[in-house]
C-alpha positions in Angstrom: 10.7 1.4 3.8 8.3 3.8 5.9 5.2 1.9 4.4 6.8 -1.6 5.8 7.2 0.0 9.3 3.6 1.4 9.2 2.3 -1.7 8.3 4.2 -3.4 10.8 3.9 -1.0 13.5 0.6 -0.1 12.7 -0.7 -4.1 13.1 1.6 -5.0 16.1 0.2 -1.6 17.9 -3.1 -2.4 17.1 -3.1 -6.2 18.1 -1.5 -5.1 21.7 -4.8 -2.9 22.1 -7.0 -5.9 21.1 -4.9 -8.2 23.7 -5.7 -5.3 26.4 -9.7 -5.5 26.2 -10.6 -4.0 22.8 -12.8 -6.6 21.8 -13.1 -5.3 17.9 -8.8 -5.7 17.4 -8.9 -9.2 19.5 -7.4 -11.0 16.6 -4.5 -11.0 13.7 -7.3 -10.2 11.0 -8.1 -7.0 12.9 -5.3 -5.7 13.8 -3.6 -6.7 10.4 -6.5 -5.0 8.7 -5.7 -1.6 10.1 -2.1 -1.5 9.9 -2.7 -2.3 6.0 -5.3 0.6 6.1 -3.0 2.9 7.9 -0.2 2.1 5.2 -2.5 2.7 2.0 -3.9 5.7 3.6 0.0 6.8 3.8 1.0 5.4 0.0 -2.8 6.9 -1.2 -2.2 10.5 0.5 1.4 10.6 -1.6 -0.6 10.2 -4.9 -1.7 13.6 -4.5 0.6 15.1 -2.5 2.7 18.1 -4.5 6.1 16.9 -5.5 5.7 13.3 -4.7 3.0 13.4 -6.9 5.4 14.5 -10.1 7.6 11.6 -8.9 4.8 9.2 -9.4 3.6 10.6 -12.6 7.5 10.2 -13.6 7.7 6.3 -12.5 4.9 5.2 -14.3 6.5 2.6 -17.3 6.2 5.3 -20.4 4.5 2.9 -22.8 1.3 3.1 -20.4 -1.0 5.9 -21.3 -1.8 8.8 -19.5 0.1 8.3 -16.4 -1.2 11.7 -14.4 -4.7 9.5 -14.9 -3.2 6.2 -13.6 -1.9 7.6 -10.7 -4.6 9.7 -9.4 -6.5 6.0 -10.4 -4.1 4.3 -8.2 -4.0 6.8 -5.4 -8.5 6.6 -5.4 -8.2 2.8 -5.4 -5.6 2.8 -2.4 -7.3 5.4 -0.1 -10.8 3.3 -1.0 -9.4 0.0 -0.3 -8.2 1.6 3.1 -11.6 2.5 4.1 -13.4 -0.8 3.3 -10.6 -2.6 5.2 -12.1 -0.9 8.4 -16.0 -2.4 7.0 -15.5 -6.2 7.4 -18.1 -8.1 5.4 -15.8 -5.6 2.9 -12.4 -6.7 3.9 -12.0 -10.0 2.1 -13.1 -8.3 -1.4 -11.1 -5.3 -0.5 -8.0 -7.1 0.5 -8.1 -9.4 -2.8 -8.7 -6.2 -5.2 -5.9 -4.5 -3.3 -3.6 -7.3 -3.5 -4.0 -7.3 -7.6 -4.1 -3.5 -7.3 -0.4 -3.9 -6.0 1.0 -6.7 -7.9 -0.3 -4.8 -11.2 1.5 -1.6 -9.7 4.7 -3.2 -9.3 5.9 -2.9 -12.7 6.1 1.0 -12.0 8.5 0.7 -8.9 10.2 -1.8 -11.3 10.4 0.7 -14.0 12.1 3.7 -11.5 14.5 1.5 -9.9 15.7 0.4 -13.2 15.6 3.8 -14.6 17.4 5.5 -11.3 14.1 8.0 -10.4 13.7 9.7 -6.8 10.8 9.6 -4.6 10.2 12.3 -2.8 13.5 14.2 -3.1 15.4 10.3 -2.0 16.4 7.7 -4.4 13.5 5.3 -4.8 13.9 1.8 -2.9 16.2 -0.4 -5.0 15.0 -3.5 -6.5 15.6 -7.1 -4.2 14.6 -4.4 -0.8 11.6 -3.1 -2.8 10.6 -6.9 -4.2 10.6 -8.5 -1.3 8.3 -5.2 0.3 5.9 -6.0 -2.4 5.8 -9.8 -1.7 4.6 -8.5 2.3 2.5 -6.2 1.1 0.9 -8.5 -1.3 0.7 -11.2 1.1 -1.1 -9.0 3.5 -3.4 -8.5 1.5 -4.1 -12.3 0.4 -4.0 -13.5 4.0 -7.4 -10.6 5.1 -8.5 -12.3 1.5 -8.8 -15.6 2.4 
């Protein structure tokens, strides 16, 4: 739920500073750009982050290989996607390669719902609460795209 309210936050904070006179955040794109980026740079940081980390490693579906790999892979591809965000003639490419970056890293939170993991020391986010995340997140991401 934390990433939903940084996004969320993040974007409506960040469009009130463009309606005050920031010229670069005058605009939904902009100000929807960063609050993605500040979210990935949250979800990115937990890829690496010790005990959150094992959790990851332990939601990835175990008939994919090498799941330490896949999410140190994810956790690269999130913090990079953050940054290009910020570059515009980068966004658009970065918000459609993030936006299949999260719909091919669904099947994980799938996975540890259905198999009762934690997150973190919590239970992870169950299923219809964490689907309907995904489908904002993902639509995010396909609105910068397009």
């Amino acid at each position: 739920m934390i990433p939903l309210l940084v996004l969320i936050a993040g974007s409506t904070v960040l469009r009130l500073i463009g309606l005050a006179g920031v010229d670069a955040l005058d605009g939904w794109q902009p100000a929807l750009r960063g609050g993605l980026a500040l979210m990935l740079l949250l979800t990115g940081m937990q890829h690496f982050r010790p005990g959150w980390r094992e959790d990851m490693i332990a939601m990835v579906p175990p008939a994919l290989p090498r799941p330490g790999l896949l999410v140190t892979l994810t956790g690269v591809l999130e913090l990079a996607g953050a940054v290009a965000l910020l570059i515009p003639p980068l966004a658009p490419y970065a918000a459609a390669g993030l936006a299949l970056l999260m719909l091919a890293m669904f099947p994980a939170n799938v996975s540890a719902a259905r198999r009762g993991l934690s997150l973190g020391g919590r239970p992870v986010t169950p299923l219809p609460l964490r689907t309907a995340m995904q489908v904002v997140f993902v639509g995010a991401a396909v609105a910068l795209a397009v």
